[in-house]
C-alpha positions as CSV (number, residue, x, y, z in Angstrom):
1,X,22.5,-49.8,-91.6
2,X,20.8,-47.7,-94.3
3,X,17.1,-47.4,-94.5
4,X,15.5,-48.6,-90.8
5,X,14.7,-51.8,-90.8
6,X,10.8,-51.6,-90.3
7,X,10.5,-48.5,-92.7
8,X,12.3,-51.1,-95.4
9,X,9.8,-54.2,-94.2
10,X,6.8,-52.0,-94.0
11,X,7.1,-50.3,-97.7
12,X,7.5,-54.2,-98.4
13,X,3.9,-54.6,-97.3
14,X,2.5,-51.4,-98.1
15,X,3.7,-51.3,-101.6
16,X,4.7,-54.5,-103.1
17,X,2.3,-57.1,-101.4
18,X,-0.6,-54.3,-100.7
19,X,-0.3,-51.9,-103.6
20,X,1.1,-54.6,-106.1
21,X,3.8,-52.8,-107.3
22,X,5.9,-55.5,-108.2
23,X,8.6,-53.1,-109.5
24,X,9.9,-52.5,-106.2
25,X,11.1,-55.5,-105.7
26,X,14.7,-54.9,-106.6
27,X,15.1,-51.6,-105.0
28,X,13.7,-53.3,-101.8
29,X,15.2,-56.8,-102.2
30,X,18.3,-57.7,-102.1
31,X,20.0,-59.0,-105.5
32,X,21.4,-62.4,-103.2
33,X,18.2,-62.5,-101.0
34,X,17.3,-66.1,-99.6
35,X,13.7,-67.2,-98.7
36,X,14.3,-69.6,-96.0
37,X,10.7,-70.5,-97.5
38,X,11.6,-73.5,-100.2
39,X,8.2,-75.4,-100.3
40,X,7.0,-72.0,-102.0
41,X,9.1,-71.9,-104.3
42,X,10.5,-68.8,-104.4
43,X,14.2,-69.3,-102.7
44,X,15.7,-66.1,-104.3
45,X,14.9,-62.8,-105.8
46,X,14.1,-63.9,-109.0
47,X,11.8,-66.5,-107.9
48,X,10.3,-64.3,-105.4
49,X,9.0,-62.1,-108.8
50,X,7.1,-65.0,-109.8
51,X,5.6,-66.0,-106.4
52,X,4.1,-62.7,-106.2
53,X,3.0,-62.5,-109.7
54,X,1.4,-65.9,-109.1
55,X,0.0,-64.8,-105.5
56,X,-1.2,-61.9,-107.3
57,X,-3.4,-63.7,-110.1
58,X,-5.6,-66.1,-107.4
59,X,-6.0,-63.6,-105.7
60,X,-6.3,-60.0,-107.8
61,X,-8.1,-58.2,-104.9
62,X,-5.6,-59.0,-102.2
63,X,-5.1,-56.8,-99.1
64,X,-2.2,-56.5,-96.7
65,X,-2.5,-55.7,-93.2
66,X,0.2,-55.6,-90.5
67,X,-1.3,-56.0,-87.4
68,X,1.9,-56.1,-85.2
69,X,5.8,-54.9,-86.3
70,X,8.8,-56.0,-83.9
71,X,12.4,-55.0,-85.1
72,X,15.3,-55.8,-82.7
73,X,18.7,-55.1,-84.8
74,X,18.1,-56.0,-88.5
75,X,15.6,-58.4,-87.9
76,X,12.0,-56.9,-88.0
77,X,8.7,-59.3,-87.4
78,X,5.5,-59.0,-88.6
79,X,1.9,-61.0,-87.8
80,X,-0.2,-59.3,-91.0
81,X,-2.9,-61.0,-92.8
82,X,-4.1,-61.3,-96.1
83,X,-7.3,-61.2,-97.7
84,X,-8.9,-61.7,-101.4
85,X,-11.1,-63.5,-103.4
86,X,-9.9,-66.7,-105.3
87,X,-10.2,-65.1,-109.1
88,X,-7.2,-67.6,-110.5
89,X,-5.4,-70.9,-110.0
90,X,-3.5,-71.6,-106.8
91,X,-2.0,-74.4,-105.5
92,X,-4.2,-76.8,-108.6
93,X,-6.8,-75.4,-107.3
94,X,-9.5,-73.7,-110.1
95,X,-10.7,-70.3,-108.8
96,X,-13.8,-70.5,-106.9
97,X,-15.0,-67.1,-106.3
98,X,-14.3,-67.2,-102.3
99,X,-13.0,-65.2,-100.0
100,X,-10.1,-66.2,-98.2
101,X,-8.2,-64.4,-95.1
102,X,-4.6,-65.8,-94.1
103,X,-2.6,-65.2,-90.9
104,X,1.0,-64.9,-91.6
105,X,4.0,-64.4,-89.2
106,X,7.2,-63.0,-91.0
107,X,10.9,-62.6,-90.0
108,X,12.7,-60.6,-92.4
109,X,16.3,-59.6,-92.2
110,X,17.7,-56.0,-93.2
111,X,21.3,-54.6,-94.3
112,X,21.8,-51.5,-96.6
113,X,18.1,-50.5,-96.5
114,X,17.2,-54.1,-98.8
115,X,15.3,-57.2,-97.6
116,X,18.2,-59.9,-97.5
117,X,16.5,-62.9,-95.7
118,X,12.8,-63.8,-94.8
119,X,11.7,-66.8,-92.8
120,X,7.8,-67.4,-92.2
121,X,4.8,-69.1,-91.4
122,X,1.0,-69.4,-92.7
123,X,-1.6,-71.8,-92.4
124,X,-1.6,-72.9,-95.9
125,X,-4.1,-75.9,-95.3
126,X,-6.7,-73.8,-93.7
127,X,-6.4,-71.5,-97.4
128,X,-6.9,-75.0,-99.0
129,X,-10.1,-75.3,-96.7
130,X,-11.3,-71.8,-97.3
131,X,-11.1,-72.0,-101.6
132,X,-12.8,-75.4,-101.2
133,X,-15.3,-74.1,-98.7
134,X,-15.0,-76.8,-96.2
């Protein structure tokens, strides 16, 4: 199966989303990776890029934290949060200086040590509340 599942989901996290090192990407995403996630708009690798560059410019301060890992087979889960302050655009929204913290539940799927699949969940009205500090 490669790299374990959770060591591949976690470096994910760690390095990519937390350390923003965007050039991992490719070695820890699959070339024909599917986001299960369309109303992001990031449905495949390539697209995935430019959500997280996006992600990255609201937010320029962002922090990862995994608060729970399940694997069972190739599937590994994660309930992780993010936090940051809303430097940039997101969502139409101008940047408002706010902090923001975001729950998130992810289900990614691993084969060959690569991130092939990822389904997920986040409250993304109660971010909308948070940059408009309702």
């Amino acid at each position: 199966m490669g790299d374990a599942p959770k060591d591949v989901v976690r470096r994910y996290v760690e390095e990519v989303q937390d350390a923003h090192r965007h050039e991992l990407i490719d070695e820890l995403v699959a070339p024909d990776f599917v986001n299960h996630l369309s109303q992001v708009g990031s449905v495949d690798r390539e697209s995935l890029k430019q959500g997280q560059a996006r992600w990255l410019a609201a937010f320029p301060d962002q922090r990862w934290t995994i608060h729970h890992m399940i694997a069972e087979g190739d599937l590994v889960a994660t309930y992780k949060t993010c936090t940051g302050t809303h430097m940039g655009e997101w969502a139409g929204l101008p940047p408002s200086g706010r902090r923001m913290t975001l729950p998130i539940f992810d289900l990614m799927r691993v084969r060959d040590g690569r991130i092939v699949e990822h389904w997920g969940t986040a409250d993304m009205a109660d971010l909308e509340r948070q940059l408009q500090g309702c």
